[in-house]
C-alpha positions, -999 to +999 in steps of 0.1 A: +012-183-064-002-164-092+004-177-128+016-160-162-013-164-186-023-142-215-054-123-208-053-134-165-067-103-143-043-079-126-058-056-097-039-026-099-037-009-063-035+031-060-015+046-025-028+078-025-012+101-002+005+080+026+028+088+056+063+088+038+064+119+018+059+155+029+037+182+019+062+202+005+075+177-015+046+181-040+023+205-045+002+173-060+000+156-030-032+152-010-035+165+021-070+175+030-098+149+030-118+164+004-086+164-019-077+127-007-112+117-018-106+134-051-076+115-057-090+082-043-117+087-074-097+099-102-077+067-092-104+041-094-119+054-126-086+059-137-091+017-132-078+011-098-098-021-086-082-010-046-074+024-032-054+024-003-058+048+025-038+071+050-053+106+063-039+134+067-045+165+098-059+186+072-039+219+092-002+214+082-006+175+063+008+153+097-003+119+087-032+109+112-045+076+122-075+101+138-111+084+125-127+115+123-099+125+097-107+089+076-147+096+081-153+125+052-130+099+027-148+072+035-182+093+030-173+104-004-158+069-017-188+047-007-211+073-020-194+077-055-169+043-061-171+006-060-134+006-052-121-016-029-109+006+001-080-005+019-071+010+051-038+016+063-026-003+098+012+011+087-001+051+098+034+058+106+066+051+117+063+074+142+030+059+159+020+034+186+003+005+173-024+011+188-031+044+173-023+025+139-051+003+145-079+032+149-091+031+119-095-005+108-112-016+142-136+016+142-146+012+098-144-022+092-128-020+059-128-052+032-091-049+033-067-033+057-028-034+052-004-053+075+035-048+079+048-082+084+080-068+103+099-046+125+126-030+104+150+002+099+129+027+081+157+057+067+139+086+051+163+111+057+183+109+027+151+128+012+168+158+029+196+155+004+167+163-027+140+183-003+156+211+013+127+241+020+096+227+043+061+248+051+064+229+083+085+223+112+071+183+116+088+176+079+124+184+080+122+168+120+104+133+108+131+129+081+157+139+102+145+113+131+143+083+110+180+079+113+171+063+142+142+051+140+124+013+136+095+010+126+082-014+152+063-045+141+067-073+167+045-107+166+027-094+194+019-065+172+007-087+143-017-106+162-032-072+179-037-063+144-050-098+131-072-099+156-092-072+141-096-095+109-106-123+130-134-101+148-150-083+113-137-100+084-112-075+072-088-092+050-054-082+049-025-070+024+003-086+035+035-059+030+066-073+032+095-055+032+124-080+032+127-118+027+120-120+071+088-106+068+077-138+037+096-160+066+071-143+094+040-147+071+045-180+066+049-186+107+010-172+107-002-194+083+012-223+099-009-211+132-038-206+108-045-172+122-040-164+088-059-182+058-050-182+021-055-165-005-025-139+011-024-110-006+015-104-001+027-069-017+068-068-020+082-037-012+110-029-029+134+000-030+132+016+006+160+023+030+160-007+054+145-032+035+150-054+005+169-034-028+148-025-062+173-046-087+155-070-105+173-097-091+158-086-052+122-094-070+129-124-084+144-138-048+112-125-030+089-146-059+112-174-050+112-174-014+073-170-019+071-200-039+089-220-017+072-208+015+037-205+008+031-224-023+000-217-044-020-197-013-010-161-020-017-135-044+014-113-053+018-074-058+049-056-064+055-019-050+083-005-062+097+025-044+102+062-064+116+059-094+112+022-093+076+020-092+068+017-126+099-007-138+091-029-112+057-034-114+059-039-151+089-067-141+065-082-119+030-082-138+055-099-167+064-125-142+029-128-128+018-103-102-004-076-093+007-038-087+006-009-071+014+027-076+008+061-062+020+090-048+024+073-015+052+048-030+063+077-057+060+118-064+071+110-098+057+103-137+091+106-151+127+110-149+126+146-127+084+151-140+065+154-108+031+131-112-004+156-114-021+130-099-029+095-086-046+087-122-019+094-141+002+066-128-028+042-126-035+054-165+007+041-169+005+011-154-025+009-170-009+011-210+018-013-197-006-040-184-026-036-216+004-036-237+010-072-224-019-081-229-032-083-197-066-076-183-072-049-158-092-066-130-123-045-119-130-038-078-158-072-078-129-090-097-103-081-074-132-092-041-130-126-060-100-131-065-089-118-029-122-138-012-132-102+004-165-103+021-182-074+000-189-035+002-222-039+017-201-058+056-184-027+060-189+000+087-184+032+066 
């Protein structure tokens, strides 16, 4: 459990592009490698201790669990950033698990994320807001995730844990609903998962837990009671929720994380330019409370990650 003290380190996490929204959501969304990169590095200097990965087919901006798609990022982030990079095991909904693994088995990341769940994952209401698309794949993912779960099982879990076990990739735990705190816990007590858990709640997105305040406060409490003083927390507020939340949750003790892969948006209806510009808000808010901005060998500390030099990128 992490506790409220004046001045304590907060790692701020920056989603770059992920697998939810569309290109033509956004014309500031990343899509090729080379702008993915660009983002990924505005981000950390921006003071982003982790950036989070997805890729992208750099032809019409499918989301792609392909290595050779993650290879080019991953050449321009070691090269120019201390970062910690965190790569996705979510890809998409749409994907086998076993194409969601690719990436994380084949680069050997410090951190990789982990969805601690099977659950209902409804992005079609989008199609209320978004209703022109440059490709054919947009408007038919949104429309398919009426029925659609995104498919976490245990088995699933331990295919994925297995690939900390073999390189030392630790693991963002994200957890959707109060089940998913229930299933982490159920690892831990097998010990195929070891403290400190970084556990990001995910708030705000069709299928999982609501963004009210009160939803955050009943995930910290069920964490509390289930895991103790083992975990690191992060909130990850959905859209228009990102910001509120995370500045809810750094009050009450957490980390955060924001991006154009949890949110398009900088204001009420103000598109975001870019991944810095939310990591520059959070940012002004954390500082505002008098909270220290955790750098990326802060954030290996206080996550126990085994360094930037044990990868395989």
């Amino acid at each position: 459990m992490t506790q409220m003290a004046t001045g304590r380190k907060v790692i701020i996490t920056c989603a770059v592009t992920g697998a939810i929204h569309t290109p033509s959501m956004s014309e500031h969304l990343p899509v090729s490698p080379a702008e993915i990169a660009e983002a990924a590095l505005g981000a950390a200097e921006a003071g982003a201790a982790i950036v989070h990965l997805h890729a992208r087919d750099p032809e019409d901006g499918r989301p792609s669990q392909d290595p050779a798609h993650f290879e080019p990022i991953l050449a321009q982030l070691k090269a120019h950033t201390d970062a910690v990079i965190n790569i996705t095991t979510g890809g998409s909904p749409h994907m086998t698990v076993q194409e969601r693994m690719r990436p994380a088995a084949v680069f050997k990341p410090e951190l990789a994320s982990l969805n601690m769940g099977s659950m209902n994952f409804g992005l079609y209401p989008m199609l209320d807001r978004f209703k022109e698309f440059r490709h054919d794949w947009e408007r038919e993912a949104l429309e398919k995730s009426r029925d659609l779960v995104f498919k976490n099982t245990f088995a699933d879990i331990e295919a994925i844990l297995s690939i900390g076990a073999e390189n030392g990739t630790r693991f963002e735990f994200e957890c959707y609903d109060i089940a998913h705190l229930n299933n982490l816990a159920h690892f831990a007590s097998r010990d195929l998962v070891q403290g400190p858990l970084f556990v990001q709640s995910v708030f705000g997105l069709l299928g999982g837990i609501g963004a009210h305040p009160e939803d955050l406060m009943h995930m910290r409490r069920t964490a509390d009671r289930l895991l103790g003083d083992t975990y690191q927390w992060s909130i990850l507020g959905a859209g228009r929720n990102q910001i509120p939340l995370a500045t809810i949750g750094a009050a009450q003790g957490s980390h955060v994380r924001v991006g154009l892969e949890d949110s398009l948006w900088i204001g009420p209806g103000e598109l975001a330019k870019t991944n810095a510009d939310q990591v520059t808000r959070i940012r002004t808010v954390l500082e505002a409370l008098n909270l220290e901005v955790a750098t990326p060998d802060e954030a290996r500390e206080i996550l126990r990650l085994k360094g930037r030099d044990q990868v395989g990128f």
